[in-house]
N, C-alpha and C positions, 0 to 999 in steps of 0.2 A: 504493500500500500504506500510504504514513504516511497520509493524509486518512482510509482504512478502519479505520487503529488510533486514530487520533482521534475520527472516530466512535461507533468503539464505549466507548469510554472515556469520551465525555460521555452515552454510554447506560446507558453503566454508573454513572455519577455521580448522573445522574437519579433512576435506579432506585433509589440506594441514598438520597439525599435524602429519595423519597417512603417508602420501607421506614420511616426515620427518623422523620417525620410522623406514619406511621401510630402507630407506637412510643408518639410524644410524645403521640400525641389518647387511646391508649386507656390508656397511663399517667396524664392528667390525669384521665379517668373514673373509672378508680380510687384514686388520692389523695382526689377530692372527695368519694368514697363513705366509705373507709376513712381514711382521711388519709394522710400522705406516710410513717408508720413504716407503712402497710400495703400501703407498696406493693414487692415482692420481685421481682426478674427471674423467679424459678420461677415466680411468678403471671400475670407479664406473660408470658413465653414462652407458657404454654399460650394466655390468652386472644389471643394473637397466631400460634399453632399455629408457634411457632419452635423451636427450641432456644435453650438458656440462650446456648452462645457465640453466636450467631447474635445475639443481644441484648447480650450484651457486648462484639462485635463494633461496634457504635454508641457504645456510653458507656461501657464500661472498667468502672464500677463502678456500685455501686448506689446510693451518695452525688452521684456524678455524674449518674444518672438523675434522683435526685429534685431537685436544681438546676437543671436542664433543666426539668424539670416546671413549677419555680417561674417559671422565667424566660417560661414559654409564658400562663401564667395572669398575672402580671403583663402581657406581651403583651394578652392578651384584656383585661384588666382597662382597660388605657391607650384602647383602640381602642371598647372600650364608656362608657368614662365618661368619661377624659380629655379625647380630640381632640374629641367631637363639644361637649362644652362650651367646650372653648376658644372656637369659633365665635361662642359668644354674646359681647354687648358685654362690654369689661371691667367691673370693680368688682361690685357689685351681684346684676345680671343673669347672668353667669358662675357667681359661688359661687351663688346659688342654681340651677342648671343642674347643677351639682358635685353638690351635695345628689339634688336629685329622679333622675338616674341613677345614683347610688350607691345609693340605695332600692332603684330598679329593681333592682340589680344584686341585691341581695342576696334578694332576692324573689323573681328567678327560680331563685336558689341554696338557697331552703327544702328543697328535694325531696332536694336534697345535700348540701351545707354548703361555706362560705365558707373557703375556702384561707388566706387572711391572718388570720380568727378561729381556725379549727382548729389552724392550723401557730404559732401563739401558743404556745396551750394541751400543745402539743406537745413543741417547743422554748424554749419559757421561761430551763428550768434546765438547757439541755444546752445547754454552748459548743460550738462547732464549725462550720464551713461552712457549713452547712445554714440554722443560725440566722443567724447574719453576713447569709446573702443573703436570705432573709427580714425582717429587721428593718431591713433598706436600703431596702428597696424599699416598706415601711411609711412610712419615713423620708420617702422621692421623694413620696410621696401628701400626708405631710402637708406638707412642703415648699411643694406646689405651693396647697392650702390658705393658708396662711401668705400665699402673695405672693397669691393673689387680695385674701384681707380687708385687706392691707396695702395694694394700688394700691384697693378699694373706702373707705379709709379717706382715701389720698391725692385721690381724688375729690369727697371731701365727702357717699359717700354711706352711712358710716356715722363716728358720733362719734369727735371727734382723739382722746379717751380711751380709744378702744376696745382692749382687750385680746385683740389675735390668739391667740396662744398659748391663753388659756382659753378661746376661742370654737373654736377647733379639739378642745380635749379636751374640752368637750361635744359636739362634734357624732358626735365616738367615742362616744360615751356611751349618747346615739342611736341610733345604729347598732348597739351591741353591745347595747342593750336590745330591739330590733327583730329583731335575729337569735337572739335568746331566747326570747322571748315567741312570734314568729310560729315559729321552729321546735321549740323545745322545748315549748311548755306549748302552741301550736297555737291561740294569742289570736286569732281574731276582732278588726279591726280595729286591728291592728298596724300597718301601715302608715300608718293615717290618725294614729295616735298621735305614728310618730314624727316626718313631715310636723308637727306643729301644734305641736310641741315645740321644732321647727326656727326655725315663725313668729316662736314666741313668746320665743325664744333672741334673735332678729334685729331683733325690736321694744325690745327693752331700748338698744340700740347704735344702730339708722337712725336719722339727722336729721330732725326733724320738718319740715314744708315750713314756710316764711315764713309766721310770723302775717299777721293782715290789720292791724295796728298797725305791721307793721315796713314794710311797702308805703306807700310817698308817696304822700300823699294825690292827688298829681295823676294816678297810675297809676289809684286804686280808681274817679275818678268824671271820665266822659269830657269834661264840658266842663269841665273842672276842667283836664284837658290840654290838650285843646283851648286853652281861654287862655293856659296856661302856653306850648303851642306857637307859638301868637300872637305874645306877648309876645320871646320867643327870636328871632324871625326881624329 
């Protein structure tokens, strides 16, 4: 009998887990449509054919729904942009992997709109939880920006002068240009805009490669080595 009430009680966990899910996927649907003040349990109940306590029954409140919300979207957000560029080599090669699925990201979010631009705009001037964990999680993004350009700095492959900090709130700049233009005013090659902005951001700061003056002469001309390896032995 205990193993049957065990059972049923990880069947009943489960169920309610996925109930949960389901809750979270069609609450993010509507935040990204409406933003997160248009998102109301009366709303999500019907589009979920539940009742209100049935839905309060998961998240207690409606501030807590939409923190959940944030928390799932940042999820998504990590697992589209973050991890798969981590993969790339550090320095260089990484932030620019950072950059080009951050584009993506917000390009496939035209049709919708971008949860961390929208919930800005939002939350700006209203303290409270909501904003707290949205401007954290902003935070964590650019953070991880920060140490990329910092270790691509400590690599030598961009200039000891380089200014992380500004090079991060341009590449916002960017981004928030691009989620304008290509969703608001509906620009035709917006994308490639803000990619060549990026370039041109990251050409001011890369080390140039070694002159051909700064290379030993014995390097640019082979019997030039050659002798020199000669002579060494």
């Amino acid at each position: 009998m205990a193993t049957h009430l065990a059972d049923s009680t990880q069947k009943y966990m489960r169920k309610g887990e996925l109930t949960r899910a389901a809750i979270l996927d069609a609450a993010l649907d509507v935040a990204s449509r409406d933003g997160l003040e248009g998102l109301t349990i009366g709303l999500l109940a019907d589009k979920m054919n539940m009742s209100k306590s049935g839905v309060f029954a998961h998240f207690g409140s409606r501030e807590d729904l939409q923190i959940e919300v944030l928390k799932l979207y940042h999820h998504h957000f990590e697992q589209e942009v973050f991890y798969p560029a981590m993969k790339e080599p550090r320095g260089l090669p990484r932030l620019q992997a950072m950059f080009a699925r951050w584009v993506r990201r917000v390009t496939v979010e035209i049709a919708s709109s971008c949860i961390y631009i929208s919930g800005a705009v939002e939350y700006d001037d209203r303290p409270g939880a909501i904003r707290e964990e949205l401007a954290g999680m902003v935070r964590i993004w650019q953070d991880a920006l920060l140490r990329c350009l910092q270790q691509a700095t400590e690599m030598g492959h961009l200039r000891a002068d380089t200014d992380p900090q500004q090079i991060v709130f341009e590449m916002y700049g960017l981004i928030l240009a691009l989620h304008h233009d290509a969703r608001f005013i509906k620009r035709p090659g917006s994308v490639d805009r803000a990619q060549r902005g990026f370039d041109r951001l990251l050409k001011n700061y890369i080390n140039p490669p070694p002159a051909l003056n700064d290379v030993p002469a014995a390097s640019q001309n082979p019997k030039l080595a050659a002798k020199s390896a000669a002579q060494s032995v």
